[in-house]
BALOBA-1460 file (C-alpha; in Angstrom, 3 decimals):
// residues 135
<rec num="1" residu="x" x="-3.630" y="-56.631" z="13.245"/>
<rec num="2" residu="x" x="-4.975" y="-56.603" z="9.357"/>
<rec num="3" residu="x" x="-5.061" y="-59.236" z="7.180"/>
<rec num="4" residu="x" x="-3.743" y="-58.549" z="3.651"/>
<rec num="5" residu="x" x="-4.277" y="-60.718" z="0.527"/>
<rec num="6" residu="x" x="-0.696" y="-61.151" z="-1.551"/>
<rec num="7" residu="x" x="-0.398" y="-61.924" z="-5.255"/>
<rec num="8" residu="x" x="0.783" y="-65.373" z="-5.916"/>
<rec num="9" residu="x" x="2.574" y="-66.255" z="-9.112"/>
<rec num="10" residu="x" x="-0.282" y="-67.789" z="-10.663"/>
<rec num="11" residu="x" x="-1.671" y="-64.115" z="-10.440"/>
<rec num="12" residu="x" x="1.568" y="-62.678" z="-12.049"/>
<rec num="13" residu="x" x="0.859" y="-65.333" z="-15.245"/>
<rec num="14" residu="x" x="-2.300" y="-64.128" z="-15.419"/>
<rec num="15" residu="x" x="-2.223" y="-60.541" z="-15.838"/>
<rec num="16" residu="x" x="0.849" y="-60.636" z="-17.940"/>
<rec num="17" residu="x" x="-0.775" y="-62.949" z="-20.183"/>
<rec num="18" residu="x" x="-3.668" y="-60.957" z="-19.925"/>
<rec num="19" residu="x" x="-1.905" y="-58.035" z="-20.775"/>
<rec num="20" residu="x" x="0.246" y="-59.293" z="-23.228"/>
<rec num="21" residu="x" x="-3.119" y="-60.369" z="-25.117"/>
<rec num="22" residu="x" x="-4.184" y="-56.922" z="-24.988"/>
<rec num="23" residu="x" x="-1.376" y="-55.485" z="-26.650"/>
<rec num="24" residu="x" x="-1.141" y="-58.327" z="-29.585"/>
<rec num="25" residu="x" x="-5.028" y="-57.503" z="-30.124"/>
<rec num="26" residu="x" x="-4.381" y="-54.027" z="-30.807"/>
<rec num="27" residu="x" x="-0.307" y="-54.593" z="-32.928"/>
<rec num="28" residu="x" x="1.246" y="-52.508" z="-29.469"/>
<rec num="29" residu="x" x="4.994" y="-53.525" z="-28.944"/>
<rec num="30" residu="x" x="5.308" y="-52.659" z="-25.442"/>
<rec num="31" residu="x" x="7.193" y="-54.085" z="-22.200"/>
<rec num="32" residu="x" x="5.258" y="-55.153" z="-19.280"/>
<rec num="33" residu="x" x="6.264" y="-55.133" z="-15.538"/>
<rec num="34" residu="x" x="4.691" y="-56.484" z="-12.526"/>
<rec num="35" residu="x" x="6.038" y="-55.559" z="-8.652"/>
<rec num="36" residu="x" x="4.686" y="-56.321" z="-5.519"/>
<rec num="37" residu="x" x="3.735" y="-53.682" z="-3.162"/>
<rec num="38" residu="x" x="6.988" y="-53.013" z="-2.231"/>
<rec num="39" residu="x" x="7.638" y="-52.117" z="-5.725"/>
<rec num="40" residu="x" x="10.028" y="-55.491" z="-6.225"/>
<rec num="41" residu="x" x="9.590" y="-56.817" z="-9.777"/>
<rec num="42" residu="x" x="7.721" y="-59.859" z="-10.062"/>
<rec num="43" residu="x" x="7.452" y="-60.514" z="-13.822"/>
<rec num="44" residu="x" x="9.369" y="-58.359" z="-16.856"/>
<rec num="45" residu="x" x="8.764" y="-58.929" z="-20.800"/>
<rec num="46" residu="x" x="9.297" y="-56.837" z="-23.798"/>
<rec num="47" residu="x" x="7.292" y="-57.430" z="-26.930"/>
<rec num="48" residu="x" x="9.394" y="-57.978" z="-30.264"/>
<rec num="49" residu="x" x="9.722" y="-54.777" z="-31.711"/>
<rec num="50" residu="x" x="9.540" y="-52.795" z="-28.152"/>
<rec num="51" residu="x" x="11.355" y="-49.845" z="-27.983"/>
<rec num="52" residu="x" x="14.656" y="-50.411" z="-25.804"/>
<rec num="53" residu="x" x="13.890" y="-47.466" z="-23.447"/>
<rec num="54" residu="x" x="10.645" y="-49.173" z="-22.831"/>
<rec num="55" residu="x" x="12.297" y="-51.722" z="-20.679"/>
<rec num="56" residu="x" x="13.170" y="-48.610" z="-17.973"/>
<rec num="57" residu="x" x="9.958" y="-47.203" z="-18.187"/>
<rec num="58" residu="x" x="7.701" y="-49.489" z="-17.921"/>
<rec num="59" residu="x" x="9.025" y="-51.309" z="-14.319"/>
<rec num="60" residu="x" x="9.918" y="-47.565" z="-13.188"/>
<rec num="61" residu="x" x="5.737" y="-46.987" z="-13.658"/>
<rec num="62" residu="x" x="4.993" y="-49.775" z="-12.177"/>
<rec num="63" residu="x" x="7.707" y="-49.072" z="-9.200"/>
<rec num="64" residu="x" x="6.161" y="-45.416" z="-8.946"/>
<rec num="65" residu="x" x="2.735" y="-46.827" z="-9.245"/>
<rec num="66" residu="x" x="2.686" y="-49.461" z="-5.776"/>
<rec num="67" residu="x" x="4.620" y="-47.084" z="-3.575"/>
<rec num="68" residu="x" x="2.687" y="-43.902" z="-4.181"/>
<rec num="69" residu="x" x="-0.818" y="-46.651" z="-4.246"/>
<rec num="70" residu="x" x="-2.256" y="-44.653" z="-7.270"/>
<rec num="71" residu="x" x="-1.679" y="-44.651" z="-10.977"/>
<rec num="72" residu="x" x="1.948" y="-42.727" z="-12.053"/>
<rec num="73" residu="x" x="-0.620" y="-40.554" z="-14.062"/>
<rec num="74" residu="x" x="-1.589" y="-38.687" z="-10.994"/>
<rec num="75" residu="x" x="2.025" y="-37.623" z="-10.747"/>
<rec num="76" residu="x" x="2.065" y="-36.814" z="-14.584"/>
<rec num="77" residu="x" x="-0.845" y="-34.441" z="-14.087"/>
<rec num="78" residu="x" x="0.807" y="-32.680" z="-10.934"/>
<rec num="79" residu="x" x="3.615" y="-31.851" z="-12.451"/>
<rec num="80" residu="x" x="1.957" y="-30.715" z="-15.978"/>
<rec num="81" residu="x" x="0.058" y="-28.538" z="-13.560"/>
<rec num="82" residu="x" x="3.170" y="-26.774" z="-12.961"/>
<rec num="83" residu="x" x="4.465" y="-28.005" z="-9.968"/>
<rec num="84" residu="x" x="7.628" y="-28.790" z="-10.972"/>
<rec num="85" residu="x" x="9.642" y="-29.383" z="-7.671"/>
<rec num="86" residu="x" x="7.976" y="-32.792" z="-7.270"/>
<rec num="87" residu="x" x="10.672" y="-34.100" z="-9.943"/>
<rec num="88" residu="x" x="12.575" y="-34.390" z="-6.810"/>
<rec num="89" residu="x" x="10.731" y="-36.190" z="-4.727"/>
<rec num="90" residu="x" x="12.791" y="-39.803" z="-3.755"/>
<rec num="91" residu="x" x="12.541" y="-42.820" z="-5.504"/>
<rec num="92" residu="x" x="9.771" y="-41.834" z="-7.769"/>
<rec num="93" residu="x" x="11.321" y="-42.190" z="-11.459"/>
<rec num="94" residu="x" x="8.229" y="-43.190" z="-13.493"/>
<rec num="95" residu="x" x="5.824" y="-40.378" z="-13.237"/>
<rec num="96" residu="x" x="4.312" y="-40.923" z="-16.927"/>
<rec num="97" residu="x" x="0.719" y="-42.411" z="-17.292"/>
<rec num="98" residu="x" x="0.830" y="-46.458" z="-17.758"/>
<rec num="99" residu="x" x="1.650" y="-47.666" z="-13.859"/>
<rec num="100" residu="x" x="-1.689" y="-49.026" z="-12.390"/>
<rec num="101" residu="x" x="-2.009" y="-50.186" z="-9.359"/>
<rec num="102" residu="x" x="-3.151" y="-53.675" z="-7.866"/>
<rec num="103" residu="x" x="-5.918" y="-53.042" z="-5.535"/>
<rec num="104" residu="x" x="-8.130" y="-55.214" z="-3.178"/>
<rec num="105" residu="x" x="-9.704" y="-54.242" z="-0.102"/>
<rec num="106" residu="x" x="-8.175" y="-50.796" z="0.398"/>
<rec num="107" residu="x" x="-4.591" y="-52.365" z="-0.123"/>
<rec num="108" residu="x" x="-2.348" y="-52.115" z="-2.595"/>
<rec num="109" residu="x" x="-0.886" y="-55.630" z="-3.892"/>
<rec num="110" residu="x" x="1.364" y="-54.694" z="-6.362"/>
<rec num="111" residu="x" x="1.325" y="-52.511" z="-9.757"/>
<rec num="112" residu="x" x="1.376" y="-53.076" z="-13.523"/>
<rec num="113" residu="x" x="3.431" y="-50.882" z="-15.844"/>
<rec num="114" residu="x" x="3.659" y="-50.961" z="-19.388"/>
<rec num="115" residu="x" x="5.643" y="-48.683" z="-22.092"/>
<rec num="116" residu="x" x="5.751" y="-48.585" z="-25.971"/>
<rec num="117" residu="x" x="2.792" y="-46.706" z="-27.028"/>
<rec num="118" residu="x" x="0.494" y="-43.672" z="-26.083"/>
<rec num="119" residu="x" x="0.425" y="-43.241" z="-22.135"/>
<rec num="120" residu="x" x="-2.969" y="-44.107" z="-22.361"/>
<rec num="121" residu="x" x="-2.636" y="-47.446" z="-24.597"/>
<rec num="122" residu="x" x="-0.171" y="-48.396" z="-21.934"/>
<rec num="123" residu="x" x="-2.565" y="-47.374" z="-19.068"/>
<rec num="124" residu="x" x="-5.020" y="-49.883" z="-20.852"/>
<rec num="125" residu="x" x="-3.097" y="-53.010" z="-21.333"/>
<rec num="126" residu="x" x="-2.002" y="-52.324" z="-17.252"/>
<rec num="127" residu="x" x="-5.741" y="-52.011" z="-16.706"/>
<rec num="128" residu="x" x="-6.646" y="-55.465" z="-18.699"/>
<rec num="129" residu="x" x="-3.935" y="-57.209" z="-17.060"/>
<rec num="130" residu="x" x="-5.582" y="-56.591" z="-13.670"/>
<rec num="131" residu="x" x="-8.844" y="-56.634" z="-14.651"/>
<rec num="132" residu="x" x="-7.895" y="-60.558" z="-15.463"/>
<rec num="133" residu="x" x="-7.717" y="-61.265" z="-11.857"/>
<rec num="134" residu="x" x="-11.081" y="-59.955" z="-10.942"/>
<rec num="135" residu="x" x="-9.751" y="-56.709" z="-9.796"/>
């Protein structure tokens, strides 16, 4: 049997403070979610000014994000490449770039997704949310 580290809620705080901080330093209104590997949310908040839509997107990335254990970019990309029958694949709703996954170890924790600006402005206040944790 494997042993698996968990996130904790102190980790939560700190990459959605982390994150938050990211977006204020750069004037991004975004929402943030945080799930567990199971793709359960853990923490939700949306910015003043945030977009309203943003609150779907950003825990669908993050959703997307744990189960598939990459970042909802890679999904993006496959079906910009043109393979468009993967829009039906089950349970997988936020397939835009900003869900970034939690990993230690060769496990995935959890994921971070954010919405409200450029894919890849939300990619890198997901990013500097983790990166608060050491990860």
């Amino acid at each position: 049997m494997k042993t698996q580290s968990s996130l904790e809620l102190s980790d939560v705080k700190t990459m959605a403070a982390a994150a938050e901080a990211e977006a204020l330093k750069n004037n991004w209104a975004v929402s943030i979610a945080i799930v567990d590997a199971g793709g359960h949310l853990l923490h939700f908040s949306r910015m003043d000014g945030a977009a309203a839509i943003s609150s779907h997107i950003a825990p669908a990335k993050a959703h997307t994000s744990a189960l598939g254990r990459r970042e909802s970019k890679v999904y993006e990309d496959v079906i910009n490449g043109g393979r468009y029958s993967f829009l039906t694949a089950p349970a997988v709703q936020g397939m835009l770039e900003g869900g970034v996954p939690i990993m230690k170890d060769g496990f995935c924790l959890g994921a971070v997704g954010v919405s409200g600006v450029k894919s890849n402005e939300d990619a890198q206040i997901a990013k500097a949310g983790i990166a608060a944790i050491g990860l």
